[in-house]
Phi, psi and omega in degrees: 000327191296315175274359146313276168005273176296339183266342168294291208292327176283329196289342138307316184280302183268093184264060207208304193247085114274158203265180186225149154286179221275262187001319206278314168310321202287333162258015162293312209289285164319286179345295161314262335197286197281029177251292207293338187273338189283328162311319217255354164290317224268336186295315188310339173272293191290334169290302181310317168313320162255291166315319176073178185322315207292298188297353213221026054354309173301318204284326195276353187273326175300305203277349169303328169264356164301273173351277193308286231278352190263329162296352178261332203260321170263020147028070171013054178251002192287296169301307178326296182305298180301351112359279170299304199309277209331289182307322156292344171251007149283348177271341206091004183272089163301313192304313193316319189299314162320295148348294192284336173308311210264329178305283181335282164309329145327261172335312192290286052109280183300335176267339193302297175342301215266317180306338195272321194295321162258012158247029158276017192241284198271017177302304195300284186333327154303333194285319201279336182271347192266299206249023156049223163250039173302169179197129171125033162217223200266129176257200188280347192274342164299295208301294179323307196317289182217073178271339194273324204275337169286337166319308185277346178286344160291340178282356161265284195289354175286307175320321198263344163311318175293349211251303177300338190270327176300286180319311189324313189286314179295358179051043166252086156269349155259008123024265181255343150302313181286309191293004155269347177294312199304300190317345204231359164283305164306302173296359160267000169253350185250337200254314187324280192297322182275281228295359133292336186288308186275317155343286220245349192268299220263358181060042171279351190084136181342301196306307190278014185269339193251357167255001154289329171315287175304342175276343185290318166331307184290325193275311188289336189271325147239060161249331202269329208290315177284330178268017162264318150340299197300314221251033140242021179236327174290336146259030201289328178287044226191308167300294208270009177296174203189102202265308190257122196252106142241162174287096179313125161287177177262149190217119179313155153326296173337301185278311320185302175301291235294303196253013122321319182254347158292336154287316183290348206274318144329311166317298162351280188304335179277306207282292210289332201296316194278355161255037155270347180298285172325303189313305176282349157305316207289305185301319190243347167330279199294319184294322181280325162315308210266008184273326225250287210241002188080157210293315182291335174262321174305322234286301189318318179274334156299330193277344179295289203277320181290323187231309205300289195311294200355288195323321196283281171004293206302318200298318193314280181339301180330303200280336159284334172292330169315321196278320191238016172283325188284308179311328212282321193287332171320291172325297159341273176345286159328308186274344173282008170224038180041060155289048192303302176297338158292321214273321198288319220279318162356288161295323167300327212275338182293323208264312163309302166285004184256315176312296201279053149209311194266028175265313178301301200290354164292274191315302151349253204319344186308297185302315200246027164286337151313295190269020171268322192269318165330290174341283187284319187274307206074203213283147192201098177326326193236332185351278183273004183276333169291300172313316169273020174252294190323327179292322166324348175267008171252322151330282181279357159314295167316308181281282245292308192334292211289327176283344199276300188293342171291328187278340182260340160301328177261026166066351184261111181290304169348271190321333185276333156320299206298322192288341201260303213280304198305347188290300206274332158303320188287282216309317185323284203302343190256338191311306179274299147336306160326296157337275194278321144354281160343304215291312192291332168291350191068029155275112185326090166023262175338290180330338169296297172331318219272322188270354150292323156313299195280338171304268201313297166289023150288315214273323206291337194272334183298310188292339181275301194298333178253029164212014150280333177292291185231048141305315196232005194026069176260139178248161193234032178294301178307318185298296195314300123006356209227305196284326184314323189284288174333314165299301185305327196275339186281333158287340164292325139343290193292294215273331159295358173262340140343291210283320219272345148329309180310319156272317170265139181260167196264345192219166177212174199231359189241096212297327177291331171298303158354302199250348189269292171312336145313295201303346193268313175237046179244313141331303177288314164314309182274341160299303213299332218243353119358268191284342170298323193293327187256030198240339190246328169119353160342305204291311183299317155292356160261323189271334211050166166222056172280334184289296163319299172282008143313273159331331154307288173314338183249356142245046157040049220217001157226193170246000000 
C-alpha cells in the first residue's frame, strides 16, 4: 500500500512524464524540436557576426563530416530501440524490452568510440578531399583542427541518442523534447560566448574561434545526456510498469541484434543518403563554382548553402522530424496489432499536417529572404538570392523525411533502398551539369545544386508514396485535396503580402527596420492565412476539434 502511495504521490509532482497519443506526441515533439532550431537560427546573427563568411565555410566544413560519421555511429538504432521498445511493450515482453534498451547502449557506446577514432585519424585526409589544392581561403591544417575537435561529441550523442529513443518508444515525448531544447541552449552559449571570448578578448584566432564553436556540440550533448539519466532513474518505475500479464517467451541477445539491425539498418541508409546531399555540394560546389565566380565567392556561397541558409531550412525539416519521432512508435503499434485503416489514417493525417505548416511557412520565408538573411547576416552579395531558392529544398526534404520513415517502420526496406539510392544518384548526376548548364542561360549558377537536390528528394518522396499505395491501399485523395486547399490559402497569402509592399517596402540596409518588416508581415501573413484555412475548414479537417480545443485550453486561449 505505501509503495501505491509513494508511485501516486510521485507521479503527482512529476506530470512532465506522461505518455501522448500520436497527434499530441507530434506536437509536442515538434514544438522542442522548431524552439531548438529557432536557438540555432537566432544564435547565428551574433556568430556570423564574429566569425564571418569565411569562418562560417570552416565551420560548415566540420559539420558535414560531423553530420555522415554521426549517422554510422548512431547506426539508426536510436529509432530502432524506439521501435523495439513500442513493440515489446504492445506484446507485453518487459524483460525482453529492458534487454534490448541494455544492448542498444552497448552498440552505441561502441561505434561512437570506434566512429571519433576514425575521424580523428582520418581529419587530414577529409581536409584534403574537401579543398585539393585550392588557396586563398580556409586552409588543410584549419579544417583537419575542427574536424578532430567536433569528432568527440560522436563519444556522446550516439548514448544519449538511445535514452531518447527508449522514452520515445514508451511515448514519454516530453522528455526528449526539453532535452533537446536544454541540449541546444548550452551549446548556443558556448558557440556565442567562447568563439568572442577567443576572437576578440584573447585574440586566438579564427580557426580556435570555430573550434569553441564545434565544441559546443560536445558540451550540449552532455548537459541533455544527464538530464535524461535524472529523468529515468527518478521515473524508472514508470519503465517497469506491466500493463499486460502475458506468458513471455525468452528471446535471445541473439534475436534482440538480429532485429536491431534489421530496423537499424535502413535508418542508417536514410541518415548517410541524406547527408550525401551535403557531402556532393561540399566536393563539387566551390570546384565548379570557382571558373564562375572565383574561389573566395564560392567558398562564400558554400559556406550559404552549408551553414547560414541551412539554419532557416532546418526550422522547416524540423517539423517533419517532430511528425515521425511520433509515427514510429505509434505505427509500431498499429502494425503489431495489423491495425491497417489505423496505419492508412496515420499517413494521411501525417501528411495533411506537414503540408498545413511547412508550405506557407516555405513560401513565407521565400518572400521575406531579404530582409530575413539582412537580418540575420547582414548586407550579402549571394546571400538572399541563395536563400529564396535554396529553402525550397527543405519543403520536399520535409514530405521525403516523414514518407521514407513511414516506409521503413512498415518494413518495406526495399523501397526505402530503391528510393534513397535512385535520390541521391540524379543529385551526383545533375549537380554539375546543372551548375553550368544555369551559368550559360544566365541563370545563376549556384541554383543548379539547389534544383538537384529538390529533383533527387522529389524522386525519392515519389518512389515512398507509390509503393505505401500499394502496399496499404493507401489513397492520397483526401490529402491532395486538403493540400491543393492549402496551396490556395498560402497564395492568397502571398498576394496579401503583395499588396502590402505597397505600403511597407520589404528590405532595408537597417537590422531594426528590418526586424519591424519581419514582425509586420510575418502577422499579417499568419492571420490572412488563418483565417482562409478556417474559412475553407481545412484547420478542422486536419487537426479535428477536439485537438484544437486541447490546445486552446492549454494555451488559455479558452475557458
Amino acid at each position: 500500500m505505501k509503495k501505491k502511495e509513494r508511485k501516486e504521490k510521485i507521479n503527482k509532482k512529476d506530470k512532465v512524464m506522461q505518455k501522448s497519443d500520436f497527434m499530441h506526441g507530434a506536437f509536442i515533439a515538434t514544438l522542442g524540436i522548431i524552439i531548438t532550431k529557432i536557438l540555432g537560427v537566432l544564435y547565428v546573427i551574433p556568430f556570423y557576426a564574429i566569425i564571418g563568411e569565411k569562418g562560417g565555410a570552416l565551420y560548415g566544413y566540420a559539420y558535414t563530416f560531423y553530420l555522415i560519421f554521426m549517422a554510422i555511429s548512431t547506426a539508426g538504432i536510436p529509432l530502432a530501440i524506439s521501435k523495439l521498445t513500442a513493440e515489446y511493450q504492445t506484446l507485453g515482453y518487459y524483460d525482453a524490452k529492458k534487454k534490448a534498451f541494455n544492448i542498444g547502449r552497448t552498440i552505441a557506446i561502441t561505434l561512437g568510440a570506434v566512429c571519433f577514432i576514425i575521424l580523428f585519424a582520418f581529419a587530414p585526409d577529409l581536409a584534403h578531399a574537401i579543398l585539393g589544392d585550392l588557396k586563398g581561403g580556409n586552409t588543410i591544417e584549419d579544417v583537419t583542427f575542427v574536424i578532430r575537435v567536433i569528432s568527440t561529441a560522436i563519444i556522446i550523442v550516439p548514448v544519449l541518442s538511445i535514452y531518447r529513443g527508449y522514452f520515445e518508444g514508451h511515448k514519454y515525448i516530453t522528455p526528449t523534447a526539453i532535452s533537446q531544447v536544454l541540449e541546444q541552449v548550452v551549446r548556443v552559449c558556448i558557440i556565442v560566448i567562447g568563439s568572442y571570448m577567443v576572437l576578440k578578448v584573447f585574440n586566438g584566432g579564427l580557426t580556435n574561434a570555430v573550434g569553441i564553436a564545434v565544441f559546443a556540440a560536445t558540451a550540449g550533448s552532455l548537459a541533455s545526456y544527464f538530464y535524461l539519466i535524472f529523468k529515468k532513474k527518478k521515473n524508472n518505475y514508470l519503465f517497469e510498469e506491466r500493463e499486460k500479464k502475458v506468458k513471455e517467451p525468452n528471446i535471445t541477445t541473439k534475436e534482440i541484434l538480429k532485429k536491431i539491425f534489421i530496423y537499424a539498418f535502413p535508418l542508417i541508409m536514410i541518415d548517410i543518403f541524406k547527408s550525401l546531399y551535403s557531402l556532393v555540394d561540399t566536393v563539387t560546389v566551390v570546384k565548379a563554382l570557382s571558373p564562375i565566380y572565383g574561389t573566395h565567392d564560392a567558398e562564400s556561397i558554400m559556406s550559404i548553402l552549408s551553414t547560414w541558409a541551412a539554419k532557416f531550412n532546418m526550422i522547416i525539416i524540423s517539423i517533419s522530424t517532430g511528425m515521425t519521432v511520433s509515427l514510429t512508435p505509434n505505427l509500431t503499434t498499429s502494425l503489431v496489432l495489423k491495425d491497417y485503416d489505423d496505419i492508412r489514417s496515420k499517413i494521411n493525417e501525417s501528411l495533411k499536417v506537414l503540408a498545413i505548416f511547412v508550405i506557407p511557412m516555405t513560401v513565407g520565408l521565400s518572400f521575406l529572404a531579404e530582409p530575413v538573411y539582412t537580418l540575420f547576416y547582414g548586407a550579402s552579395k549571394y546571400g538572399a538570392s541563395v536563400f529564396s531558392f535554396f529553402i525550397y529544398v527543405s519543403l520536399i526534404t520535409a514530405f521525403f523525411t516523414t514518407t521514407i520513415t513511414i516506409t521503413q517502420v512498415l518494413k518495406k526496406y526495399k523501397t526505402v533502398f530503391i528510393s534513397l539510392f535512385s535520390g541521391i544518384v540524379l543529385k551526383a548526376i545533375l549537380n554539375i551539369p546543372l551548375i553550368n548548364l544555369f551559368n550559360s542561360i544566365g541563370i545563376h549558377a549556384y541554383y543548379g545544386s539547389i534544383v538537384s537536390s529538390i529533383i533527387g528528394y522529389g524522386l525519392s518522396f515519389i518512389i515512398c508514396l507509390i509503393s505505401l499505395s500499394k502496399s496499404y491501399k493507401v489513397s492520397y485523395k483526401d490529402s491532395f485535396i486538403e493540400i491543393l486547399k492549402i496551396i490556395f490559402a498560402t497564395i492568397v497569402m502571398i498576394l496579401a503580402l503583395t499588396l502590402l509592399k505597397f505600403i511597407i517596402p520589404i528590405s532595408s540596409t537597417t537590422r531594426i527596420v528590418n526586424l519591424t518588416i519581419i514582425i509586420v508581415y510575418t502577422l499579417t501573413g499568419i492571420i490572412v492565412y488563418y483565417l482562409v484555412v478556417k474559412k475553407t475548414g481545412t484547420l478542422y479537417r486536419v487537426f479535428g476539434k477536439e485537438f484544437l480545443t486541447k490546445i486552446k485550453k492549454k494555451l488559455r486561449l479558452s475557458k
